[in-house]
N, C-alpha and C positions, 0 to 999 in steps of 0.2 A: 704703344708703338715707340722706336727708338731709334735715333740717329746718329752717325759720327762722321763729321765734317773734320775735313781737313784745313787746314790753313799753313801755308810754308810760309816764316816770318824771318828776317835777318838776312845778313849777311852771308852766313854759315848755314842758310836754308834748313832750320828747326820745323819738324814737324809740330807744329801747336794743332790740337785737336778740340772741338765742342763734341763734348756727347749730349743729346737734345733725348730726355723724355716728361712726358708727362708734364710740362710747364716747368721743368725745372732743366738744367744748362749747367753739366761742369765742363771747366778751360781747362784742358791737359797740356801742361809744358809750355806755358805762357810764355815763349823766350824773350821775344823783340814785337815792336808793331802791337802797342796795347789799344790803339783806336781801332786797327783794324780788325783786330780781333772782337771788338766791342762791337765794330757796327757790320759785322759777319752774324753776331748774336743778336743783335735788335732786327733783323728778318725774320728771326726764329719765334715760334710762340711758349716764350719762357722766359724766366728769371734767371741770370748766371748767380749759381748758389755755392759752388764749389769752384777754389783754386786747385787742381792737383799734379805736383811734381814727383816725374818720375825718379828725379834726384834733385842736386844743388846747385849745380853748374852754373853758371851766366845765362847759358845760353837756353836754359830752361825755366827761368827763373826771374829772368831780366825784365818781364812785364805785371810780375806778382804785387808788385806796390799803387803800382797807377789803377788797373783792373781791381784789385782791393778797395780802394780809392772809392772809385764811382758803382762799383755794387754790391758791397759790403758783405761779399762772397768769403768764407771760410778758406785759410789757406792748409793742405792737408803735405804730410811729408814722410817720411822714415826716419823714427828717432836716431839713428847713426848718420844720416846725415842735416838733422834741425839745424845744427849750427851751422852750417855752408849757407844757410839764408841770409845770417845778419854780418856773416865775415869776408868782405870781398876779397880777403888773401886765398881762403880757402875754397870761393866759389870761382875762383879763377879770374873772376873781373880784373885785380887788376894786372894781371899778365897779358890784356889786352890793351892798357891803358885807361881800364871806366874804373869807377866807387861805386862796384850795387849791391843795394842793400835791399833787400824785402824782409817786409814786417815780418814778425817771429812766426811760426806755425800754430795757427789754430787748434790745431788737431794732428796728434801726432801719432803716425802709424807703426804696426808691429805684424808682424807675420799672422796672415790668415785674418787680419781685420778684415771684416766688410766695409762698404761705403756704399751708400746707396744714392743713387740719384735717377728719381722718378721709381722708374717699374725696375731698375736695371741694378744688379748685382753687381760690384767689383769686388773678385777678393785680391788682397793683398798676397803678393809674393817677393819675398826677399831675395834681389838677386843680387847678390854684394861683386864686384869684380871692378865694375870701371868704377866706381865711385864703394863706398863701406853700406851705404845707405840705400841703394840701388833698387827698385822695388818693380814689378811688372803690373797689374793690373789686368786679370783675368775673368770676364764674363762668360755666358752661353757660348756663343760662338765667336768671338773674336777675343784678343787682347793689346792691352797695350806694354809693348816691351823697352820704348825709351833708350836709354844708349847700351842696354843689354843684345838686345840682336836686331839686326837689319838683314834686310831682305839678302844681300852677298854677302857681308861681312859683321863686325862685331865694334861695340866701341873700344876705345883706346884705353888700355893698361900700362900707357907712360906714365900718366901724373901722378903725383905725390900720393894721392889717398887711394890709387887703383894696386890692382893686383890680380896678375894674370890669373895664378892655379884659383883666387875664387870665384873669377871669371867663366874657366870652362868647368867650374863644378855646379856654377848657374845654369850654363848651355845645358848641362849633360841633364839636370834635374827638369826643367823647361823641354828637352825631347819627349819626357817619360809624362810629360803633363797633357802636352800638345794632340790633337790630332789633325791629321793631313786636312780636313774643312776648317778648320781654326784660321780665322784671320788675322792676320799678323799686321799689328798698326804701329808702326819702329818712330825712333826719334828722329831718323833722319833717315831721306831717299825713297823710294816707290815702298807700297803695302801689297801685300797677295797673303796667298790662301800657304799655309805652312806647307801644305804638298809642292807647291811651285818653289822656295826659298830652301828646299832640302834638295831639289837638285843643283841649285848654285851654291850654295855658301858653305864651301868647305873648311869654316869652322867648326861646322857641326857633325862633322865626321871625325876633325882633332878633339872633340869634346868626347868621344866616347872612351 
């Protein structure tokens, strides 16, 4: 049996997620609020064993040091973007005015890795666009897409390390993955079932 709990943490209302199987507990996009995320997980019957970011950002990233901290959980990343962990130029912190640093990555990801936690599958998908490093996390039935696609829209292709065209060349490959009962767990803003987020976010229409 397997679960995924949501948690909205910050300012910038980050979806952080627990996926709960089997006694083991990975933190997806740790952003902000590492207590709360922590005593969100001591309800649960399990160990948090994995950190995993779906990129480098701050605001995914921002609670990877303290939660490493107290339970000496593995931190997992996409090797294009491992360095946005320990560079706060590059993780954007300090264009908010913070210095965050999270420890190096444990464990560093490549297209099509597996990650296992409990009974549950994640494979790795490289979706380069808003960040170079950009990764989705794709089980049975559900994934998780991080600042690749939200329920109406997409992350932002302003910053320095983004890029629009390999943005919707994520989108386009992410449609031909997906099917309409696939649930779609974004980095930010409500989740649903990929049927429901195809008739609103007409990105994925400029993606084809």
């Amino acid at each position: 049996m397997s679960e995924v709990i949501r948690i909205v943490v910050g300012e910038i209302a980050t979806n952080c997620y627990l996926l709960h199987s089997n006694e083991e507990i990975a933190v997806i996009d740790p952003g902000f609020e590492a207590i709360k995320i922590l005593d969100k997980a001591k309800t649960l019957e399990g160990k948090v064993t994995h950190i995993i970011n779906t990129h480098g950002h701050i605001d995914h990233i921002g609670a990877n040091k303290l939660i490493k901290e107290m339970t000496n959980a593995k931190i997992y990343i996409h090797k294009d973007d491992a360095e946005l962990l320990i560079h706060p130029a590059k993780n954007l912190s300090l264009l908010v005015g913070e210095f965050v640093q999270s420890p190096a990555a444990d464990v560093i990801l490549n297209e099509n890795d597996i990650v296992k936690v409990g009974s549950v599958e994640l494979k790795v998908i490289h979706t380069p666009g808003h960040t170079q490093g950009g990764i989705c996390l794709i089980a049975d039935k559900f994934i998780f897409t991080g600042d690749t696609l939200f329920f109406d829209s997409i992350g932002r292709t302003d910053f320095p390390d983004a890029d629009e065209k390999k943005m919707f060349e994520s989108l386009k490959r992410l449609k031909g993955l997906l099917s309409d009962e696939m649930v779609i767990y974004p980095g930010h803003g409500d989740w649903g079932s990929f049927s429901e987020i195809k008739r609103v976010n007409p990105f994925l229409t400029f993606s084809e």
